[in-house]
N, C-alpha and C positions, 0 to 999 in steps of 0.2 A: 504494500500500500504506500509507505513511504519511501521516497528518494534518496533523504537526508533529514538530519535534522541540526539547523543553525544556531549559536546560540551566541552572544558579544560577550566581549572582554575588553576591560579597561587598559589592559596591558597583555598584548601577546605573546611577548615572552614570558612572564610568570606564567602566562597558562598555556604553553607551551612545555615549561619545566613540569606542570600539575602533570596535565595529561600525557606526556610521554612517559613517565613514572606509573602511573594509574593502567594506561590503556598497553605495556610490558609486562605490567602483573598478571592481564588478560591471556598473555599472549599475541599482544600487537604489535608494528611497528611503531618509530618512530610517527609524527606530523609530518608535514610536507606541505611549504607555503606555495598559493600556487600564483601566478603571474599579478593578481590585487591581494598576495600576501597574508592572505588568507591563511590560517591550519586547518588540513583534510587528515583525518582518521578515518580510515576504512579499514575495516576487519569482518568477517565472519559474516559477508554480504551486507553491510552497514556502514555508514559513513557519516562521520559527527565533522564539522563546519564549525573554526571560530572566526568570529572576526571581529575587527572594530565597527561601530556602528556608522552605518553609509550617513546620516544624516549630521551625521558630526556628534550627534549630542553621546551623553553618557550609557554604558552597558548595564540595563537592570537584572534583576532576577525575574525567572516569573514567578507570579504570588500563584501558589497553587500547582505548579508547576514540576513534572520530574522527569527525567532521562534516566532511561532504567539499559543496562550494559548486561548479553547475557556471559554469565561464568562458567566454567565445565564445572568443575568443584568447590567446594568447602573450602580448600587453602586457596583457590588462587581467590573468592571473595575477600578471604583474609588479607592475602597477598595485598590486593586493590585497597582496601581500608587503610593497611601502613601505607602504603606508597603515597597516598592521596594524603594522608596528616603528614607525613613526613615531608611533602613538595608545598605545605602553605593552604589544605585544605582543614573542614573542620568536621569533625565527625557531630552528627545530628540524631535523633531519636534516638533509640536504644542502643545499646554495644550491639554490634554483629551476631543475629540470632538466629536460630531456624523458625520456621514456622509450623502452625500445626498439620498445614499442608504438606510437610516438608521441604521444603524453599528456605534455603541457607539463605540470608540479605544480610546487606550492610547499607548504610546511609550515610552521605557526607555533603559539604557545601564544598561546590571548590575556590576557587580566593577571589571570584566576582562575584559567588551569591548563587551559583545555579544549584540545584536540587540533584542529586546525583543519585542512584542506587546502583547496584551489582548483587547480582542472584543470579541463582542455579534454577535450574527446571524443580515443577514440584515433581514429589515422587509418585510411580502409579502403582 
């Protein structure tokens, strides 16, 4: 259904540094700016867009808002959860839990404000 999903930053380098820490823990590459300097993440048939915002003005968060990354395992959510605090991200709702679904999550903000998750499939 979707293409991409875009999201601004106030500073492309810091979140350059978040997500190429974050989206290694996945199992991703590095970003890769592309001719408007943009960072492209593609992995796993998905492709996450940062940029500064075209209108000039400043990069919010959305209220309400999350981009959910999927995980193969339990460690590599784990994995994502350090990588993301440790690059200037901030860990939100509860410590990294399973659910009763079984869906291992984590939750974090990364250093603009965006709503982040990383989970595994639930289990059948």
């Amino acid at each position: 259904m979707f293409t991409h999903v875009m999201i601004g930053s106030n500073d492309l380098e810091r979140a350059r540094l978040f997500y190429d820490a974050t989206f290694a823990a996945l199992g991703g590459g590095p970003g890769e700016r592309d001719a408007r300097g943009r960072l492209i993440y593609s992995h796993g048939g998905g492709c996450l867009m940062i940029t500064k915002p075209i209108d000039g003005g400043r990069a919010t968060a959305a209220n309400g808002g999350t981009i959910g990354l999927a995980a193969a395992s339990r460690e590599d959510v784990l994995a994502w959860h350090r990588a993301g605090v440790a690059r200037g991200g901030t860990a939100i709702e509860s410590p990294p839990t399973e659910r009763p679904n079984g869906v291992f999550v984590a939750y974090l903000r990364d250093p603009d404000g965006n709503k982040l998750t990383a989970r595994t499939r639930p289990a059948r």
